[in-house]
PQR file of N, CA, C, O and H, with PARSE charges and radii, in Angstrom:
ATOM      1  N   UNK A   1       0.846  -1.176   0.000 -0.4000 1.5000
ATOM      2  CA  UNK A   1       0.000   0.000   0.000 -0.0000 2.0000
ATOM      3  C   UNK A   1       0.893   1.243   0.000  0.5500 1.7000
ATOM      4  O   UNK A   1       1.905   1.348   0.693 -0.5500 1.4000
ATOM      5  N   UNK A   2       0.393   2.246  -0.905 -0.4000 1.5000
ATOM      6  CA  UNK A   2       1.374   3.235  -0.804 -0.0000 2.0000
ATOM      7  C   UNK A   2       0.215   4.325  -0.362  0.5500 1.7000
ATOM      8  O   UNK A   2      -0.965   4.266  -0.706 -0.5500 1.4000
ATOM      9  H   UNK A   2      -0.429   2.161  -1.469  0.4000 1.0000
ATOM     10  N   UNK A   3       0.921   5.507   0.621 -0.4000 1.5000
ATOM     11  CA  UNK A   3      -0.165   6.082   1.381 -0.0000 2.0000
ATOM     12  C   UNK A   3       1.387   7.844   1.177  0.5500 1.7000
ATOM     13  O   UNK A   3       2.586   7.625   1.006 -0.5500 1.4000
ATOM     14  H   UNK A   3       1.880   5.555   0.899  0.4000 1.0000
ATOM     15  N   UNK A   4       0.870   9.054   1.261 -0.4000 1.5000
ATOM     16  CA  UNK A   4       1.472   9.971   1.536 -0.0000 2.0000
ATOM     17  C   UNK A   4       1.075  10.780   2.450  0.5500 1.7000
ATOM     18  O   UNK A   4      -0.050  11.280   2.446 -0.5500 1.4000
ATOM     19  H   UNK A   4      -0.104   9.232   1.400  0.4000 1.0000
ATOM     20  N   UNK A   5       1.821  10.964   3.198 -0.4000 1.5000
ATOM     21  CA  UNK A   5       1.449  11.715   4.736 -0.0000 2.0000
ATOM     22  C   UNK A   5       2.012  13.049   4.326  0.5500 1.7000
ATOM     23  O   UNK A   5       3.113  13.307   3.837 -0.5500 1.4000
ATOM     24  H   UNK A   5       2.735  10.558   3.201  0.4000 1.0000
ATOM     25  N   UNK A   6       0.688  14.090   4.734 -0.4000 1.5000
ATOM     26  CA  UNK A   6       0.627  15.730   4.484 -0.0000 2.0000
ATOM     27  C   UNK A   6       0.811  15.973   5.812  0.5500 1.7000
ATOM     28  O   UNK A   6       0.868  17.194   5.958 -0.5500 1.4000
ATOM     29  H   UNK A   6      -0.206  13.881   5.131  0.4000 1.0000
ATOM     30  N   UNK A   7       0.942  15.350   6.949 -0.4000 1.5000
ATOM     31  CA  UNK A   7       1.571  16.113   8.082 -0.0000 2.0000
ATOM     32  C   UNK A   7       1.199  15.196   9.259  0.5500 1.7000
ATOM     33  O   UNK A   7       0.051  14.753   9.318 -0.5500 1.4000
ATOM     34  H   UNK A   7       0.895  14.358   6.831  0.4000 1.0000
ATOM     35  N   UNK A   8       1.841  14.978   9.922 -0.4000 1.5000
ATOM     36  CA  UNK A   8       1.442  13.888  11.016 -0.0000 2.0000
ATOM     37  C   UNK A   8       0.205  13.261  11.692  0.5500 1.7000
ATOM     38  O   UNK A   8      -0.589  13.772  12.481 -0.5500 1.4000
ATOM     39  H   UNK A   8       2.773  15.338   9.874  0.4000 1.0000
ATOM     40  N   UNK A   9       0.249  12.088  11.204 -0.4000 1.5000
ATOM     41  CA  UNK A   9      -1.484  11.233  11.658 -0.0000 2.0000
ATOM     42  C   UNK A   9      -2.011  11.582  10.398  0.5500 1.7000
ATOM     43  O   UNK A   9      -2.815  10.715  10.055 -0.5500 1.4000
ATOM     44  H   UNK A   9       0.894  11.672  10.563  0.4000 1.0000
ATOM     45  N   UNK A  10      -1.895  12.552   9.497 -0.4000 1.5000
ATOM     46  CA  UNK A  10      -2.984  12.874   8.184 -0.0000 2.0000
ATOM     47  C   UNK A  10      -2.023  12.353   6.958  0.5500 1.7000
ATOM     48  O   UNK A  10      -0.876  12.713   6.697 -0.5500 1.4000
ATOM     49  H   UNK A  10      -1.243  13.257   9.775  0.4000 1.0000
ATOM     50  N   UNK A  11      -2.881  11.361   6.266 -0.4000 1.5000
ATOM     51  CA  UNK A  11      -2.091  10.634   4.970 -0.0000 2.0000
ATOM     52  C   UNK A  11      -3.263  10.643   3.205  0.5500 1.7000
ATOM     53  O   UNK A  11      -4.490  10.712   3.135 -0.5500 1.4000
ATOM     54  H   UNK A  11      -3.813  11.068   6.478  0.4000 1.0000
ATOM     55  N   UNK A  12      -2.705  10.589   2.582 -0.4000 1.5000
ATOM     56  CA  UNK A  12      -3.784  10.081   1.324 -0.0000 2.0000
ATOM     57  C   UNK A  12      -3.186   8.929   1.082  0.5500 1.7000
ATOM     58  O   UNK A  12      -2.034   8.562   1.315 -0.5500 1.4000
ATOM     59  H   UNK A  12      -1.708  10.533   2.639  0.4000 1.0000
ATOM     60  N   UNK A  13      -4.344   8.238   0.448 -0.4000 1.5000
ATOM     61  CA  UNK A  13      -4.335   7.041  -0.526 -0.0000 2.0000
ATOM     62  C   UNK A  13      -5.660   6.477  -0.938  0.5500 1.7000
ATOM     63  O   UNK A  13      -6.843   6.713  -0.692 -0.5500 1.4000
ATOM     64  H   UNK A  13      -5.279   8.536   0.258  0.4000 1.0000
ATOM     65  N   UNK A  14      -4.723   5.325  -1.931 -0.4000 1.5000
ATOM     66  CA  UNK A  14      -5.803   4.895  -2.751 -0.0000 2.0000
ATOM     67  C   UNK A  14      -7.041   4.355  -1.975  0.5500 1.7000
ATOM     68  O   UNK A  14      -7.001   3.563  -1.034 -0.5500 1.4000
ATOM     69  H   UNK A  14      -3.762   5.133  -2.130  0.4000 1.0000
ATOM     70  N   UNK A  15      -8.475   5.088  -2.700 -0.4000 1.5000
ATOM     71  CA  UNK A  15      -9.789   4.547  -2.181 -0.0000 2.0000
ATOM     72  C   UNK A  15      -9.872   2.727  -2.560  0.5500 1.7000
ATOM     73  O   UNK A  15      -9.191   2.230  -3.457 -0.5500 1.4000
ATOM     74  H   UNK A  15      -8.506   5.732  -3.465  0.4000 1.0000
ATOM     75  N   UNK A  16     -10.538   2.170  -1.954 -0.4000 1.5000
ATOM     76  CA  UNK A  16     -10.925   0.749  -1.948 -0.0000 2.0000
ATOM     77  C   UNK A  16     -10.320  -0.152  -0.965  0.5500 1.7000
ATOM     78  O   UNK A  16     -10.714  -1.316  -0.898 -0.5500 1.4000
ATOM     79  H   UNK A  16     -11.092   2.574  -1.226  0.4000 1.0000
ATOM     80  N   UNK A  17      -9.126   0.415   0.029 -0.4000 1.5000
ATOM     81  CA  UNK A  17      -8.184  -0.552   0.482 -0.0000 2.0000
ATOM     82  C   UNK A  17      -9.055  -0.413   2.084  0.5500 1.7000
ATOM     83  O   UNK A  17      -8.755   0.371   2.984 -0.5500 1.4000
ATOM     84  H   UNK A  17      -8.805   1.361  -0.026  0.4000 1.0000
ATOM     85  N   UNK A  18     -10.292  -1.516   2.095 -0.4000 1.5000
ATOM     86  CA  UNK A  18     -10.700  -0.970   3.674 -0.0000 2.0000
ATOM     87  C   UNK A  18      -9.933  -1.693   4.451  0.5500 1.7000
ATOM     88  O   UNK A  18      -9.566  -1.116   5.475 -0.5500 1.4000
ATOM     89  H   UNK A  18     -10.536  -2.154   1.364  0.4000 1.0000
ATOM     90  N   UNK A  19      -9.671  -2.477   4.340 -0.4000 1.5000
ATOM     91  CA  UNK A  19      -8.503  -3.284   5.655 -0.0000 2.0000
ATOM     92  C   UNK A  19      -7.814  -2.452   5.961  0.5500 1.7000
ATOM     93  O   UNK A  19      -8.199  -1.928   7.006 -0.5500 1.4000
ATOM     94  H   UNK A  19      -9.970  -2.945   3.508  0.4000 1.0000
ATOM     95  N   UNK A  20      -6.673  -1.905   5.446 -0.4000 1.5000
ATOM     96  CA  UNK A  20      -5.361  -0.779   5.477 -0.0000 2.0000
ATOM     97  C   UNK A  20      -6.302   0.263   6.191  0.5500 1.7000
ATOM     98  O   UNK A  20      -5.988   0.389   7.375 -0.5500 1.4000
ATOM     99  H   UNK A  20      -6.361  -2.331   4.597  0.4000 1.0000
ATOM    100  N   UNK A  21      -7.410   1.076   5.791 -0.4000 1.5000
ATOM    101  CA  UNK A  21      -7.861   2.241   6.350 -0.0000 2.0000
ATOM    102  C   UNK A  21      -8.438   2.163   7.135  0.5500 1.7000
ATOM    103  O   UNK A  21      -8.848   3.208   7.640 -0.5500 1.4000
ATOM    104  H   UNK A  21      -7.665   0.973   4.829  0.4000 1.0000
ATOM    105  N   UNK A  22      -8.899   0.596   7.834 -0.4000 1.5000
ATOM    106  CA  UNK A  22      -9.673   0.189   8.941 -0.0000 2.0000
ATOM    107  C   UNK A  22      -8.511   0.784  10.278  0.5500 1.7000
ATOM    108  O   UNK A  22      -8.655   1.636  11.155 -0.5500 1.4000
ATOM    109  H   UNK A  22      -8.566  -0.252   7.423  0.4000 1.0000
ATOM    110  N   UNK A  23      -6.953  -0.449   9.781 -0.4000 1.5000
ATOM    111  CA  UNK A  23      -5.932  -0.076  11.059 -0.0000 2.0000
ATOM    112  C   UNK A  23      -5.797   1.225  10.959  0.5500 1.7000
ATOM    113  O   UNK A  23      -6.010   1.865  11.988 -0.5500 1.4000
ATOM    114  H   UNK A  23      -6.837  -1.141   9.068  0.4000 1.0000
ATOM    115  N   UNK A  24      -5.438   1.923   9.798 -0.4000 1.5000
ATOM    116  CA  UNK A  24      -5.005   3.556  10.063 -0.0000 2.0000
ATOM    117  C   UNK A  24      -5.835   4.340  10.777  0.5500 1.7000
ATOM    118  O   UNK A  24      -5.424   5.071  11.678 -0.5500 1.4000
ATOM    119  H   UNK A  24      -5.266   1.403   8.961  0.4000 1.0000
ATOM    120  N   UNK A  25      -7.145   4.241  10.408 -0.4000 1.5000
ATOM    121  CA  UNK A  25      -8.399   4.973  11.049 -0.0000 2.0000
ATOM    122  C   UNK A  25      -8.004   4.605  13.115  0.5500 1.7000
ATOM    123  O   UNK A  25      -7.950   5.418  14.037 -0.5500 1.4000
ATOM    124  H   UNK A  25      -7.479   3.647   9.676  0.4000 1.0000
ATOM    125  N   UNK A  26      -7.768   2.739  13.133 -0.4000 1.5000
ATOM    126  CA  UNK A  26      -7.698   2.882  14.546 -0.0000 2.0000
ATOM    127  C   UNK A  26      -6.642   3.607  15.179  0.5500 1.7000
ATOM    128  O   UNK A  26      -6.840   4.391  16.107 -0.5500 1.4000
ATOM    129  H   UNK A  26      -7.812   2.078  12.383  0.4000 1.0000
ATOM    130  N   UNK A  27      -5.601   3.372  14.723 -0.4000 1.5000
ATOM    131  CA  UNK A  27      -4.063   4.512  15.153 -0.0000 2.0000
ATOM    132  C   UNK A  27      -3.753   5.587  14.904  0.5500 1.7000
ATOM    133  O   UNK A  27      -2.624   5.995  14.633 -0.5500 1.4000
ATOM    134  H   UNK A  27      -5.440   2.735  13.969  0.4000 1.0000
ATOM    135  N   UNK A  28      -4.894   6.265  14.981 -0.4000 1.5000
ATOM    136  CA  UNK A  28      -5.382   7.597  14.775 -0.0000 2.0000
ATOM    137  C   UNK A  28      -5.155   8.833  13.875  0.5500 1.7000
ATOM    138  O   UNK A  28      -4.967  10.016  14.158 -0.5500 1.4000
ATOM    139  H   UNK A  28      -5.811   5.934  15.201  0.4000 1.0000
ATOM    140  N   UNK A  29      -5.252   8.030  12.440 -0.4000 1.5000
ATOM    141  CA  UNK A  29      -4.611   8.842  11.077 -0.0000 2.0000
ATOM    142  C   UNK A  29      -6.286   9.205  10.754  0.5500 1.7000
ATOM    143  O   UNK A  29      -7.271   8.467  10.782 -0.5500 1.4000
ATOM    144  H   UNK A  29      -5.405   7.069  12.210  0.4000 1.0000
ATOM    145  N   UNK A  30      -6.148  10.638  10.446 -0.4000 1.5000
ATOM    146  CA  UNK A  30      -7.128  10.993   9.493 -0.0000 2.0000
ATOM    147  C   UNK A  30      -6.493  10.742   7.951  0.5500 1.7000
ATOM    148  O   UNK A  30      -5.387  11.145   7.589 -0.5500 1.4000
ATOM    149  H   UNK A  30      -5.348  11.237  10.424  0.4000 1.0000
ATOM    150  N   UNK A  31      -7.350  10.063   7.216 -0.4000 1.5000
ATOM    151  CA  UNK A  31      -7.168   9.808   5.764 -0.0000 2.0000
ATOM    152  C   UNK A  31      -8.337  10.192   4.551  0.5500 1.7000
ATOM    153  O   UNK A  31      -9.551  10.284   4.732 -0.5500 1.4000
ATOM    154  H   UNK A  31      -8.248   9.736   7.510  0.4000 1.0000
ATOM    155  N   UNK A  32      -7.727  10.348   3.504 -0.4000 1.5000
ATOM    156  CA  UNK A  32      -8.293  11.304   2.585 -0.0000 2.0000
ATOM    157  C   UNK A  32      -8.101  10.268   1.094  0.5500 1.7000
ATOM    158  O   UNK A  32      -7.056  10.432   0.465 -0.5500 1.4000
ATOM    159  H   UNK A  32      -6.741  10.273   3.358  0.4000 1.0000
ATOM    160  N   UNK A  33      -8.877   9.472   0.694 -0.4000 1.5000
ATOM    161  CA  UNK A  33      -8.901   8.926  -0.623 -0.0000 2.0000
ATOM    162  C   UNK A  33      -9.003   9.455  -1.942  0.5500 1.7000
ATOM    163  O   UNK A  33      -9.388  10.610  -2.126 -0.5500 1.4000
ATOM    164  H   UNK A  33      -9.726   9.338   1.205  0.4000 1.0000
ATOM    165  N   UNK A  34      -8.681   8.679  -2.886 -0.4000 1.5000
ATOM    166  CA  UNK A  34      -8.595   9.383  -4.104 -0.0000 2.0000
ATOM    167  C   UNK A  34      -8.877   8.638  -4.944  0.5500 1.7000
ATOM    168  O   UNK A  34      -8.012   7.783  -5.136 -0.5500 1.4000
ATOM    169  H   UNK A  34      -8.369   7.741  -2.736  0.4000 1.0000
ATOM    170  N   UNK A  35     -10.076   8.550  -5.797 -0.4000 1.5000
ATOM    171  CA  UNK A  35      -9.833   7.237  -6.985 -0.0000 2.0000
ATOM    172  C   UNK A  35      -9.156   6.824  -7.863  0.5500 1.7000
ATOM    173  O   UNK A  35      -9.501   7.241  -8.968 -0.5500 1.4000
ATOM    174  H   UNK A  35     -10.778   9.245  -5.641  0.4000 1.0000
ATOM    175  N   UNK A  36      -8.280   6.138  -7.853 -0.4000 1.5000
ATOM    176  CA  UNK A  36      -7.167   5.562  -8.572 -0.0000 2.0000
ATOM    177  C   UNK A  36      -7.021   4.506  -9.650  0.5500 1.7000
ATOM    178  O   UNK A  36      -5.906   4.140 -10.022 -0.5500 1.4000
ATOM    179  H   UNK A  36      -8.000   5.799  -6.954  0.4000 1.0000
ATOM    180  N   UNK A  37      -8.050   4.057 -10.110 -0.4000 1.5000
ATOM    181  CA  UNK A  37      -8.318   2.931 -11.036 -0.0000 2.0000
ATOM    182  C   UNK A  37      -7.962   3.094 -12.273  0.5500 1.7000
ATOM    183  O   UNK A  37      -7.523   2.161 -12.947 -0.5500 1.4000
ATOM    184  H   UNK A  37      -8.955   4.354  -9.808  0.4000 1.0000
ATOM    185  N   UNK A  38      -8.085   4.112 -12.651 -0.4000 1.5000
ATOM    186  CA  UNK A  38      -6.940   4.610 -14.228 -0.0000 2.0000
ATOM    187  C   UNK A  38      -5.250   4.168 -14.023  0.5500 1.7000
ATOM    188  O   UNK A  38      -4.624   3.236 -14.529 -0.5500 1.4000
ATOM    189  H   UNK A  38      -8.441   4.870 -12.104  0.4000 1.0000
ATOM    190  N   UNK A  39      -4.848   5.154 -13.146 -0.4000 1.5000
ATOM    191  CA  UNK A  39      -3.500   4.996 -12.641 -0.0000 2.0000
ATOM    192  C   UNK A  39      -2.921   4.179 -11.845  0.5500 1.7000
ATOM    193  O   UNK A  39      -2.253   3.250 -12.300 -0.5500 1.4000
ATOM    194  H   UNK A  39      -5.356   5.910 -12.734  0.4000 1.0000
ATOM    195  N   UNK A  40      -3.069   4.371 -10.555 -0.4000 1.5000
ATOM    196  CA  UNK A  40      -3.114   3.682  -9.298 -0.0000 2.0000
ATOM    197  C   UNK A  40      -3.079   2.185  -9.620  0.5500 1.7000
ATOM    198  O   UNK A  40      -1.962   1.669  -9.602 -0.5500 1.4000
ATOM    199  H   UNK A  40      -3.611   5.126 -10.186  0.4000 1.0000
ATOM    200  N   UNK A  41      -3.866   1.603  -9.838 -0.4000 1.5000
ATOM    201  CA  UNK A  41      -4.190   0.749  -9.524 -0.0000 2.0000
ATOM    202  C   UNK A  41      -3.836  -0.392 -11.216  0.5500 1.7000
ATOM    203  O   UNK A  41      -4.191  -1.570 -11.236 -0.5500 1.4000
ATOM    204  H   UNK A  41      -4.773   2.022  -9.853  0.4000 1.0000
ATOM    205  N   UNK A  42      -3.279   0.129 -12.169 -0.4000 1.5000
ATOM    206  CA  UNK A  42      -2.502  -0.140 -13.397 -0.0000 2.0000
ATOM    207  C   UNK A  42      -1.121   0.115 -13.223  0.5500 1.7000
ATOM    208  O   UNK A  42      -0.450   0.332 -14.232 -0.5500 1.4000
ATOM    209  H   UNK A  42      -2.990   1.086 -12.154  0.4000 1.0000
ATOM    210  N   UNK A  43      -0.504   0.125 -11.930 -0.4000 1.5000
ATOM    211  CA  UNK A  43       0.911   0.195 -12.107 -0.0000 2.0000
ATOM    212  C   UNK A  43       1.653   1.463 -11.848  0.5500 1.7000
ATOM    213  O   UNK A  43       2.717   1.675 -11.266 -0.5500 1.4000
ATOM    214  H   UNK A  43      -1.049  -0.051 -11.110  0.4000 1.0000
ATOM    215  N   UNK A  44       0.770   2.274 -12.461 -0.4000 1.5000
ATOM    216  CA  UNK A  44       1.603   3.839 -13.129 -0.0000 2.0000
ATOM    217  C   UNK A  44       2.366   4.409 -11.243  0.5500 1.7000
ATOM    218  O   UNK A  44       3.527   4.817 -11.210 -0.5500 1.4000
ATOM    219  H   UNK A  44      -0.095   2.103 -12.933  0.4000 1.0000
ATOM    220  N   UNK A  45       1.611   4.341 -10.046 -0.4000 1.5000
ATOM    221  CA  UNK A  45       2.140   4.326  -9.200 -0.0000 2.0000
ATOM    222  C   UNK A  45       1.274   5.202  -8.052  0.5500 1.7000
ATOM    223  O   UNK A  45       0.351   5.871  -8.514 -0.5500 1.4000
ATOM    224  H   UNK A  45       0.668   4.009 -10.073  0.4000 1.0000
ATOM    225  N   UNK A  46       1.407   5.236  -7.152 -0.4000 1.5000
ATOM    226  CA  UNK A  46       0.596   5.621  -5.632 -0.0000 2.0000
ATOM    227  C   UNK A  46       0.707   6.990  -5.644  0.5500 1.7000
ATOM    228  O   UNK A  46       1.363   7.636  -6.462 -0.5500 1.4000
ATOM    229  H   UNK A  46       2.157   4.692  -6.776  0.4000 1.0000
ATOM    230  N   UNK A  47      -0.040   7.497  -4.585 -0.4000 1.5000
ATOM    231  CA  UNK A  47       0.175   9.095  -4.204 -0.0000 2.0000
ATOM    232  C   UNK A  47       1.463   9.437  -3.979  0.5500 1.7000
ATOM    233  O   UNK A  47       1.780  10.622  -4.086 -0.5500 1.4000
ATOM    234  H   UNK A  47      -0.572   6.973  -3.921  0.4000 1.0000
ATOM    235  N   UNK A  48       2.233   8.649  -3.699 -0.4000 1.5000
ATOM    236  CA  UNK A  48       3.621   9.204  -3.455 -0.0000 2.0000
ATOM    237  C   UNK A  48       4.873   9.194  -4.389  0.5500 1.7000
ATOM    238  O   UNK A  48       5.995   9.668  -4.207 -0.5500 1.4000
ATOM    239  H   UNK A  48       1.976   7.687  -3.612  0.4000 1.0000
ATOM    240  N   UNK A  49       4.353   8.523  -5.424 -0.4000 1.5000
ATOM    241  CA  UNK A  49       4.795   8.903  -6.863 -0.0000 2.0000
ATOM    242  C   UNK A  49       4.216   9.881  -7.864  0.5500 1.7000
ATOM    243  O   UNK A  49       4.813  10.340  -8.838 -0.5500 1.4000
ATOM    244  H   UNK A  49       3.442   8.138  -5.572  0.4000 1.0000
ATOM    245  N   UNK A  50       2.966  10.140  -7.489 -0.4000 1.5000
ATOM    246  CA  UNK A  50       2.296  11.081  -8.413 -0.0000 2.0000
ATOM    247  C   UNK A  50       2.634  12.505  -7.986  0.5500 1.7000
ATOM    248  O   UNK A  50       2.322  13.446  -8.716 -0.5500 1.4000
ATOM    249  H   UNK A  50       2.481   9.768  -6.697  0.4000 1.0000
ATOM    250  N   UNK A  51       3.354  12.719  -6.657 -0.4000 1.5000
ATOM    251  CA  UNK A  51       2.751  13.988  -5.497 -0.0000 2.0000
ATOM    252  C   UNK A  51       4.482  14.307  -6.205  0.5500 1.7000
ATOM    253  O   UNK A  51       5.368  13.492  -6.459 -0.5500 1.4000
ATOM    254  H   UNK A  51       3.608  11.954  -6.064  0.4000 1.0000
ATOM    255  N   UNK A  52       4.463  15.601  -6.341 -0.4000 1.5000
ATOM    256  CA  UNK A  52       5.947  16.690  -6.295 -0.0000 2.0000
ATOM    257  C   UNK A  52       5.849  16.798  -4.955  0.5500 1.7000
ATOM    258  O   UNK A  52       4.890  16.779  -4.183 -0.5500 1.4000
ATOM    259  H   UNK A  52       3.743  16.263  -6.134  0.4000 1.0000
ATOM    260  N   UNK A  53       7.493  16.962  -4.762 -0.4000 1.5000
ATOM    261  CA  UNK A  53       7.559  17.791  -3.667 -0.0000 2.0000
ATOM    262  C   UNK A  53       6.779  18.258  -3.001  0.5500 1.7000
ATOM    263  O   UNK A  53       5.995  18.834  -3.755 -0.5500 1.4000
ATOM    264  H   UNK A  53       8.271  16.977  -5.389  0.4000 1.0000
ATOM    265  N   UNK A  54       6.303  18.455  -1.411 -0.4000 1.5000
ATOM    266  CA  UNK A  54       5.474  19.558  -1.161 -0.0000 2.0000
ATOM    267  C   UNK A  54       6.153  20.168   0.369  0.5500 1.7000
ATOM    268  O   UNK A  54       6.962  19.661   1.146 -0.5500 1.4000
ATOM    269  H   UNK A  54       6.940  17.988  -0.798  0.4000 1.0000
ATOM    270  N   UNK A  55       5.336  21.629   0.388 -0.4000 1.5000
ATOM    271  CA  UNK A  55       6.174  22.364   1.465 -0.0000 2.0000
ATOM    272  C   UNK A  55       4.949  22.768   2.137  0.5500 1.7000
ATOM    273  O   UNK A  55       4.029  23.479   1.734 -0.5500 1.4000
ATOM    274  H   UNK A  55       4.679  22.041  -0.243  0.4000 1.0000
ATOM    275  N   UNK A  56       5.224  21.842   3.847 -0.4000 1.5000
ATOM    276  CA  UNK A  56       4.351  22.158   4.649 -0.0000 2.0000
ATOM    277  C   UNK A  56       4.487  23.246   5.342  0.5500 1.7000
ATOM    278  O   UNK A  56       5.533  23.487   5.943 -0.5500 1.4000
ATOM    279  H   UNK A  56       5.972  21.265   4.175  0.4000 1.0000
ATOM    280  N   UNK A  57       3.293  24.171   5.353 -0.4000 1.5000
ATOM    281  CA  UNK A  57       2.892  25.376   5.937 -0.0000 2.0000
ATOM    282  C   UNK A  57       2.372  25.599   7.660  0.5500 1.7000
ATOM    283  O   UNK A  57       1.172  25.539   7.925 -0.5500 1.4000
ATOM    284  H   UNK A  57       2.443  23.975   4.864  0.4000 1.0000
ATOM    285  N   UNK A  58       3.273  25.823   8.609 -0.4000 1.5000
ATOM    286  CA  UNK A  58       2.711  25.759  10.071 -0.0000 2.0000
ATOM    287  C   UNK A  58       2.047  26.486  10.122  0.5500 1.7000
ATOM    288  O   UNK A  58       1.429  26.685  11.168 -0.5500 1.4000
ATOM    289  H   UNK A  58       4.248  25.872   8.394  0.4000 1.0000
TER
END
C-alpha cells in the first residue's frame, strides 16, 4: 500500500483498500482517498509517486 502523509497522523491514498484504512483509522490517522483505477491501480504508481515535492505550511 502506498499512502502519503501531508503532516502527522494525516495521509492520502488509494480509495478501496478498507482493511489498510480500517488499522489507520484505529491509530489515529485521518485519511483522505482518491480514486485511482486509471493509474493507481494499473501500475503507473501511488500518491507518493504522483505527489511533487510539497512544502508544509505551520
Amino acid at each position: 500500500c502506498n499512502v502519503l502523509a501531508t503532516s502527522p497522523r494525516s495521509i492520502i491514498m488509494l480509495e478501496g483498500l478498507t482493511g489498510v484504512q480500517s488499522e489507520l483509522k484505529k491509530s489515529g490517522c485521518k485519511i483522505r482517498t482518491y480514486k485511482g483505477i486509471e493509474i493507481s491501480r494499473k501500475g503507473e504508481g501511488g500518491p507518493t509517486c504522483l505527489t511533487r515535492p510539497l512544502k508544509r505550511i505551520k
